[in-house]
N, C-alpha and C positions, 0 to 999 in steps of 0.2 A: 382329947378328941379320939386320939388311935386308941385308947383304954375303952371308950364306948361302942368302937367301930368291933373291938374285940370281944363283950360281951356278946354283942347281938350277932357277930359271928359266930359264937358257941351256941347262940339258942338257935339261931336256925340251924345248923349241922345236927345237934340230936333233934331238931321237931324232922329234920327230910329222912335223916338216917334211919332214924328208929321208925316212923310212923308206915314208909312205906312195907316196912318187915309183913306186918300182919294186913297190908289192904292187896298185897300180891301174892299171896298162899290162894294156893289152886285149891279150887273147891272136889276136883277130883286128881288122882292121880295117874303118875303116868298116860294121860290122855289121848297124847300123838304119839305114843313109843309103841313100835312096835316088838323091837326088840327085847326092852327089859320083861315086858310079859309074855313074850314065845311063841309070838303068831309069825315071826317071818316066813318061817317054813310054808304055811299053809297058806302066807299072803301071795307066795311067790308062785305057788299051785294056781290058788286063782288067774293068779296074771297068764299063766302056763293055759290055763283052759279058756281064758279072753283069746289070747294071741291065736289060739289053735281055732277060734268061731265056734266054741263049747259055748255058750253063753247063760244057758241053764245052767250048766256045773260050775261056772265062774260065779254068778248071781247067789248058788248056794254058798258056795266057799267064802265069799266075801259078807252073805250074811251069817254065819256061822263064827266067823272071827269078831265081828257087830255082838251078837249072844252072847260071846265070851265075855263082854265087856270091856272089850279094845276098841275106842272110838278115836278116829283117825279121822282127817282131811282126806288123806289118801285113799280109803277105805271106802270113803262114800263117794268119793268121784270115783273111782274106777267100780263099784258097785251102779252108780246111776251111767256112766257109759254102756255096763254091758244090759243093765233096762232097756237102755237106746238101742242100742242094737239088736232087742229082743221085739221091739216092736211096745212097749211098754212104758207109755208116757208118762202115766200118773207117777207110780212107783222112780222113774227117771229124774222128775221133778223134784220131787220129796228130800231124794237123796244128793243131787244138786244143791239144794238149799241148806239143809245137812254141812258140806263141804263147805260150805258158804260162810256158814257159822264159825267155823275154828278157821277157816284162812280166807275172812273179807275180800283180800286185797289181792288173790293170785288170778292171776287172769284168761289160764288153760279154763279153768273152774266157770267163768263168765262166759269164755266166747261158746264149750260146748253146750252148757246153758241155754244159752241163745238158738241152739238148734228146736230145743223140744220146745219153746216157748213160740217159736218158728212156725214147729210141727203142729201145735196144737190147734184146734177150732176156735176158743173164743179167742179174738184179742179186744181187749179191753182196753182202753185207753188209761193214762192214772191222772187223776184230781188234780191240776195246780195247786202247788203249795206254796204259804209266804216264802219268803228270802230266808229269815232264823230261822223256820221249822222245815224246812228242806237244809239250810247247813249243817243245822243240832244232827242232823237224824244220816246225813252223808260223815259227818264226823264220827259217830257214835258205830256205823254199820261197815263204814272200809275200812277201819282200823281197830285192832284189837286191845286191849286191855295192857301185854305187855308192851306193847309199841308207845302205848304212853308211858308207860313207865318207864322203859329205856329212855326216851323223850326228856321224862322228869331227872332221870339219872346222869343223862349228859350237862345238862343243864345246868343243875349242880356241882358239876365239877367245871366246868365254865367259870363258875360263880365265884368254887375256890380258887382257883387262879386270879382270877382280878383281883380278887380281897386280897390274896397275898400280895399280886404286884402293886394293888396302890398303898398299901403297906409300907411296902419296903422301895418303892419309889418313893424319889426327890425332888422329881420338875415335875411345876407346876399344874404345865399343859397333860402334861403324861397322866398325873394324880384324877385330873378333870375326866377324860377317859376311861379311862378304868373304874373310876367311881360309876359313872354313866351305863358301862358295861353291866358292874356288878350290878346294880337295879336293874335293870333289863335281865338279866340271866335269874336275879331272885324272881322277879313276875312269871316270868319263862317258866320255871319250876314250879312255881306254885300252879301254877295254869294248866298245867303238866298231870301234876299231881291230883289238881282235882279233876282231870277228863279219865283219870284212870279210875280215879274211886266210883264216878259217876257210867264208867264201860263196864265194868264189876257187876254192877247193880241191872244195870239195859236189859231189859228183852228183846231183843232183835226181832222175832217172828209174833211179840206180843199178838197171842192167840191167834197166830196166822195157822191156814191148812190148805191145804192141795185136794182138789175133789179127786177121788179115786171112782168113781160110777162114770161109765160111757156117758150118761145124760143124768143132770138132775134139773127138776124144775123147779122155779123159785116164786112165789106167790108172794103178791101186794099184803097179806096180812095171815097169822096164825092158822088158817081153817084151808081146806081142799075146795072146798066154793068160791075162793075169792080168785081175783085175776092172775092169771102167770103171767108175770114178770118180763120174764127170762129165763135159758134152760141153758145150764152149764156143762158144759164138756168136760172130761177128763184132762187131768195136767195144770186147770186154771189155777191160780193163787188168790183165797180167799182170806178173810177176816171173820172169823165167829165171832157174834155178840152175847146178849142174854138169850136164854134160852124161856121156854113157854109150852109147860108139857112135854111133850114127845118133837115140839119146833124149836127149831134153833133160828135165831135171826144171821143174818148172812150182809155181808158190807164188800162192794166189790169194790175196783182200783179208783173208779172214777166217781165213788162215793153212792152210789145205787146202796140200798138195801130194801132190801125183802127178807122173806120165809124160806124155809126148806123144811119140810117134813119130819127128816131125820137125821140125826145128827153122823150117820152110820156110811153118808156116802161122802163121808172126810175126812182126813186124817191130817190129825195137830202137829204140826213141825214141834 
């Protein structure tokens, strides 16, 4: 029995150890450093031209470290604060969501969010969604990639500890336990492992965009003869769909779709 408990001990530690090697390699690097690629200096200028109510010269500074190709959390919240404070909704929005992206779950990021979504003209109400497809999609968008995997990692070592203490335990009751344990912490892991593989792969903003135009109008069908809609304001969060010539189809929170003319008054997260 321990000689079998021992094999499959071994194949599970190289399937967790080895497999998560290559499903947690960042697809780019250094992403949230700012230090290793040398934007400090010029991040801490911007902050220096926020604090002072420069907000043009912050907004450039911190898009200018963005161009370098230093993408931060930090970078774009304090880039969409000084939009807010410039009077600049759309642009505010965008970069908000941005920050949203690489840190789900910090919650400065949400609550001044909530300002420009506040600020803005349309509010939209959102769709009811099932119970699974509102979990799948709250699981998949407040927590990030390594959070499962730390998840998976803890987990696993959980795992090793019970395996070794029912092991090397002699009572009974105790063996009972720990056995209990170690399946629970194996499920745990694998569950683990696969919401990280499947966060990897997520689009979060699948083909979402922010209207950057004061007003756009959206028509019941492809052509400028047909009925408007609705006419969107700057800031709102929308869905692009297929497109049809020079129209783009448009899908808003509470499932609406219509037309837009051009696909020009939006910009894709």
């Amino acid at each position: 029995m321990r000689i079998l408990f021992l094999n499959t001990f071994f194949v599970v530690v190289i399937t967790f150890f080895v497999v998560p090697i290559s499903a947690n390699t960042p697809s780019t690097v250094n992403e949230n450093s700012l230090d290793i690629i040398g934007n400090t200096s010029a991040f801490k200028q911007a902050n220096s031209y926020y604090n002072k109510g420069a907000y043009q010269k912050a907004i450039s500074s911190y898009e200018s470290i963005l161009k370098s190709g230093n993408t931060s959390s930090a970078v774009h919240f304090n880039l969409a604060n000084a939009y807010f404070k410039n009077n600049e909704l759309a642009p505010s929005a965008y970069h908000y969501e941005k920050a949203l992206v690489l840190d789900p779950t910090d919650s400065d990021i949400k609550t001044n969010y909530q300002f420009v979504k506040n600020a803005r003209i349309d509010q939209i109400p959102h769709k009811p969604k099932g119970f699974l497809k509102s979990t799948y999609q709250k699981l998949m968008q407040n927590y990030t990639q390594d959070f499962w995997g730390y998840c998976a990692i803890a987990t696993m070592l959980i795992f090793i500890i019970t395996f070794i203490g029912f092991y090397i335990s002699s009572m009974s009751q105790s063996r009972q336990l720990l056995f209990s344990a170690w399946l629970l912490a194996a499920f745990a892991s694998v569950l683990f492992l696969v919401l990280a593989f499947v966060r990897n792969g997520y689009d979060i903003n699948q083909s979402m965009a922010i209207v950057y135009e004061q007003e756009v109008p959206l028509y019941s069908e492809p052509n400028s003869r047909s009925e408007v809609v609705i006419k969107l304001h700057e800031a709102t969060k929308v869905q692009l769909k297929e497109k049809m010539g020079n129209w783009t189809q448009v899908i808003l929170s509470d499932g609406t779709k219509a037309w837009a003319a051009s696909q020009k008054a939006f910009k894709l997260l």
